[in-house]
Structures are given as structure tokens and as C-alpha cells.
LOLUMTOR-635296 format. One line per 10 residues: number of its first residue (from 1); their letters; for each residue x, y, z of N, C-alpha, C. Coordinates in nm, 4 decimals. Layout:
# residues N
NUM> a> X,Y,Z,X,Y,Z,X,Y,Z | ...
# end
This chain:
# residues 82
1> xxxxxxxxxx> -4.1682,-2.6493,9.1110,-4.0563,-2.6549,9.2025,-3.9853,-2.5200,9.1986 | -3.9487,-2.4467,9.3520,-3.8866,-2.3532,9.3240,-3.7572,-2.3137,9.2373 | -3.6826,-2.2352,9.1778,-3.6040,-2.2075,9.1527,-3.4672,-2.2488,9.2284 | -3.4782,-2.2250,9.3371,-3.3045,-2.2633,9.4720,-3.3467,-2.4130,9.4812 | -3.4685,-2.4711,9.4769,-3.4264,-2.6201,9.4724,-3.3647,-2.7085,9.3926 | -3.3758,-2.6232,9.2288,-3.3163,-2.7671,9.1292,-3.1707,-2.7934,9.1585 | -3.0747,-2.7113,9.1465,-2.9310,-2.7561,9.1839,-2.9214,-2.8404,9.2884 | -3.0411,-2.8376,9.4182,-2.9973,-2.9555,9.4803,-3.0822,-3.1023,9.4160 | -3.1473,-3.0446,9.3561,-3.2075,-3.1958,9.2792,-3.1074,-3.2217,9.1486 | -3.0654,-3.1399,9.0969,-2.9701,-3.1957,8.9841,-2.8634,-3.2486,9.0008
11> xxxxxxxxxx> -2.7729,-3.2155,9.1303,-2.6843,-3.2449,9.2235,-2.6586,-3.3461,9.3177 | -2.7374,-3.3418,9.3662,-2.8431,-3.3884,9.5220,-2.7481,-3.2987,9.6321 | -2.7527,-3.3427,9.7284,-2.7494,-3.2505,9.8762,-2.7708,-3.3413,9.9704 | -2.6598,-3.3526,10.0792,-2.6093,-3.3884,10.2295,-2.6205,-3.3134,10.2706 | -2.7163,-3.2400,10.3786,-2.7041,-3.1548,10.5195,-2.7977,-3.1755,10.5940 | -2.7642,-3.0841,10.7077,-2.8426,-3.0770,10.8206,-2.9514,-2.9748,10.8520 | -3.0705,-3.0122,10.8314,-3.2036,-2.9055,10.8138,-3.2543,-2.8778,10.9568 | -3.3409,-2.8290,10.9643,-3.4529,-2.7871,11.0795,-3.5516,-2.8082,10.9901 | -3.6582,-2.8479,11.0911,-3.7575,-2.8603,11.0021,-3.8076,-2.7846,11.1693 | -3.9700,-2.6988,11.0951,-4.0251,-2.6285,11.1667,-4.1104,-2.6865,11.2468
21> xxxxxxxxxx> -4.1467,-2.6248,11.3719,-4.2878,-2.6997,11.4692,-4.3893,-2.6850,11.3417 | -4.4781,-2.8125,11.3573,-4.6081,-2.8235,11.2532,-4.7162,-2.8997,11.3395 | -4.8008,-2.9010,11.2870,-4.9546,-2.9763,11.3330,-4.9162,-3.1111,11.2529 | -4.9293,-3.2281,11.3024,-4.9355,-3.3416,11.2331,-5.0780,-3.4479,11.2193 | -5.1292,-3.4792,11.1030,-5.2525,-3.5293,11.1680,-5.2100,-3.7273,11.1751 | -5.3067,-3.7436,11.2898,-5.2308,-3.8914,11.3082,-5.3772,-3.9707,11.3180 | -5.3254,-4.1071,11.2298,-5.4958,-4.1834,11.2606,-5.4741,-4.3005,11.2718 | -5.3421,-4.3781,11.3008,-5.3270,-4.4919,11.3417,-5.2661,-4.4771,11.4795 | -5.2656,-4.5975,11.5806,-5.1626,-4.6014,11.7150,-5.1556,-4.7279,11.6862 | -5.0099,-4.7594,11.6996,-4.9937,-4.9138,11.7219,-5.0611,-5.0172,11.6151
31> xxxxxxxxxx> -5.0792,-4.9415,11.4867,-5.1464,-5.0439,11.3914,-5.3080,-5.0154,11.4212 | -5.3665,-4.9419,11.4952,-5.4864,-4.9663,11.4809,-5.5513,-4.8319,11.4621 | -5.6600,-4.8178,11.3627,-5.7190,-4.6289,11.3883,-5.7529,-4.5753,11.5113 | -5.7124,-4.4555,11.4944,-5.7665,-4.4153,11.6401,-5.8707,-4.2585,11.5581 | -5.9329,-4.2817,11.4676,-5.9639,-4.1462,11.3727,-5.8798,-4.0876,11.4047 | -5.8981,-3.9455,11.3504,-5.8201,-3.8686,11.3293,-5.7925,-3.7339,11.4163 | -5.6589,-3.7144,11.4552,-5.6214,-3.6389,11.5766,-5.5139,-3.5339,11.5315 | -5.4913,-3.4688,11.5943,-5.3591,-3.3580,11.5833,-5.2582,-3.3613,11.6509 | -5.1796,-3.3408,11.6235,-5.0659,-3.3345,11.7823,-4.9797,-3.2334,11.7035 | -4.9147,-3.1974,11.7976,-4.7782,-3.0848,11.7517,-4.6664,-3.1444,11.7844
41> xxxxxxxxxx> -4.5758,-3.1271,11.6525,-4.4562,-3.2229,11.6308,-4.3753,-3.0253,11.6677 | -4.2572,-3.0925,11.7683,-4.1574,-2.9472,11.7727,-4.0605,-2.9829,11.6952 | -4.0212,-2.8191,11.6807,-3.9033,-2.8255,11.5821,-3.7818,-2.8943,11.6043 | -3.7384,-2.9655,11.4734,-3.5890,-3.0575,11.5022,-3.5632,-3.0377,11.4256 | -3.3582,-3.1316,11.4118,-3.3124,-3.1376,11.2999,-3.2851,-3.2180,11.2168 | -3.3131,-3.2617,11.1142,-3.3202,-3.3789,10.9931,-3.2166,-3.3164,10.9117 | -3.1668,-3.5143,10.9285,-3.0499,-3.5020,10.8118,-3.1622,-3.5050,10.6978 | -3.0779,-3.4292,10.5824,-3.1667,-3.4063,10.4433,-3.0341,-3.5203,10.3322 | -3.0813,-3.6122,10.2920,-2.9894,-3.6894,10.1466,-3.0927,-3.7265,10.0758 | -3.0539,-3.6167,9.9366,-3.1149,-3.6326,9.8045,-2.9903,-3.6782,9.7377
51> xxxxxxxxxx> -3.0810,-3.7801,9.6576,-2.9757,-3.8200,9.5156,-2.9746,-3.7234,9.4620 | -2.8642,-3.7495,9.3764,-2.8346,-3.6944,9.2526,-2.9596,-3.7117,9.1259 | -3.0485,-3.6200,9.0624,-3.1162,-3.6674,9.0066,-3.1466,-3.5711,8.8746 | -3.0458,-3.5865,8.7640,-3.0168,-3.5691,8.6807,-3.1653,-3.4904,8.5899 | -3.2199,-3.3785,8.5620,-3.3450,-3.3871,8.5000,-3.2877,-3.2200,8.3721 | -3.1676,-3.1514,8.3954,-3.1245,-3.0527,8.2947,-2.9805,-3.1443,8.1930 | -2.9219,-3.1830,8.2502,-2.7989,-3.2184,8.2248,-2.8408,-3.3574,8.1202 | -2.9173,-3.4033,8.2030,-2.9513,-3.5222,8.0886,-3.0650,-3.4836,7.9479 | -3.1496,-3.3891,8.0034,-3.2231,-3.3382,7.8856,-3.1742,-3.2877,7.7812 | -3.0343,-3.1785,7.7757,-2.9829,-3.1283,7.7296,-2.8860,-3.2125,7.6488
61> xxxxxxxxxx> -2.8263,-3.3167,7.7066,-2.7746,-3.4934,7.6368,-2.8689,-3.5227,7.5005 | -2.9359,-3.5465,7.5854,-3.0914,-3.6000,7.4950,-3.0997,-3.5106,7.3464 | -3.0949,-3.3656,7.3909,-3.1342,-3.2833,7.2659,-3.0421,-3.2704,7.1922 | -2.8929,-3.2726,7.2045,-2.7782,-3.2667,7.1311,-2.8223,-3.2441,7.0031 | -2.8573,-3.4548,6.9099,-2.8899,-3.4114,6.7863,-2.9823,-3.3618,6.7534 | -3.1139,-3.2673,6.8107,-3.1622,-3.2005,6.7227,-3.1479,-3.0778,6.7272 | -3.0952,-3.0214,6.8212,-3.0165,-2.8959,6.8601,-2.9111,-2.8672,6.7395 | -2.8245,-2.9398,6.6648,-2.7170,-2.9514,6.5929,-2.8222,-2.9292,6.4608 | -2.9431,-3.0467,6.4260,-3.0329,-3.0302,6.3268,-3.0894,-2.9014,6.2841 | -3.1238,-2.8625,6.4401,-3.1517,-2.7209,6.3383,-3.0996,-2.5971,6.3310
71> xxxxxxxxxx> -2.9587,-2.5857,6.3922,-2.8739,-2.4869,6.4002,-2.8395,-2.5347,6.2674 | -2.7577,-2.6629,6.1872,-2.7926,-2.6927,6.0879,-2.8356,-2.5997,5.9047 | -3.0566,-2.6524,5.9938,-3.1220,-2.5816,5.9246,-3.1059,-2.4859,5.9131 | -3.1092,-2.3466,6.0296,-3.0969,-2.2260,6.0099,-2.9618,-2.1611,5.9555 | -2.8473,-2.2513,5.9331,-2.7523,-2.1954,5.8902,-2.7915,-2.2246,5.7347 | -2.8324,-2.3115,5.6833,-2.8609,-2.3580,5.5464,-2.9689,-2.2192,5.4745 | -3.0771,-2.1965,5.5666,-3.1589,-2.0800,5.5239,-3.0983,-1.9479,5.4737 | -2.9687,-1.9483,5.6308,-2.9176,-1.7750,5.6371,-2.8714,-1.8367,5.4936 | -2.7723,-1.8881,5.4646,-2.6578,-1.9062,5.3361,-2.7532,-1.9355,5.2048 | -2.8784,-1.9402,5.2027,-2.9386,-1.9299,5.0927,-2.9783,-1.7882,5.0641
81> xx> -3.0139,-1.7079,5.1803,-3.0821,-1.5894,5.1418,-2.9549,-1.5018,5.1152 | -2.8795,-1.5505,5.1635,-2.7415,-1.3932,5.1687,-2.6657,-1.4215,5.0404
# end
């Protein structure tokens, strides 16, 4: 995942996008196959709503106690050797 996306995934994000003209491939009509075809979808604008979806903020929760454990440890090492 790029970099400019996590804040809106850690966050989430309400706005208003464009999404670009694309090739779409389509293989149903009406419930039934029709194999497979192309059509060109033009450009519009889509509302974009992502949750909020917590994946730094909660990891960093998570690590607390062993983060503390071994800052801890390494303080116990420095104060033995010095």
C-alpha cells in the first residue's frame, strides 16, 4: 500500500473522487453470461467512505509491554557495564 494512503486507512476518509475512464470487462447481462466483453465506463465522480481502520495506532497499543520490556532490558545492561 502506498505511503499517502495509510492516514486515510488509519483515519478513514469522506470525499468526493473521480475515478478515471477505464475498460471494464463484463460477462453477465441480466443474470445471464453473455462471455466476455469490454465496454468503456467514462469518467465520474464517486463518493469515497472508508472506515476508520486502525492497523499503526493499535499495533503500537499492542506493543506497549514489550517495548517497556526491553527498554527495561537495555537499561539493566547499560547500568551493569558503566
Amino acid at each position: 500500500m502506498p505511503a499517502f494512503y495509510s492516514g486515510s486507512q488509519e483515519y478513514g476518509k469522506q470525499k468526493l473522487v473521480t475515478v478515471r475512464a477505464h475498460l471494464r470487462e463484463v460477462k453477465l447481462a441480466f443474470g445471464k453470461s453473455i462471455g466476455t466483453r469490454e465496454v468503456m465506463v467514462k469518467q465520474h465522480q464517486k463518493q469515497m467512505n472508508l472506515p476508520e481502520r486502525s492497523f499503526l495506532r493499535s499495533s503500537m497499543r499492542d506493543m506497549a509491554p514489550l517495548k517497556a520490556f526491553i527498554e527495561g532490558a537495555v537499561a539493566g545492561i547499560l547500568d551493569a557495564t558503566l
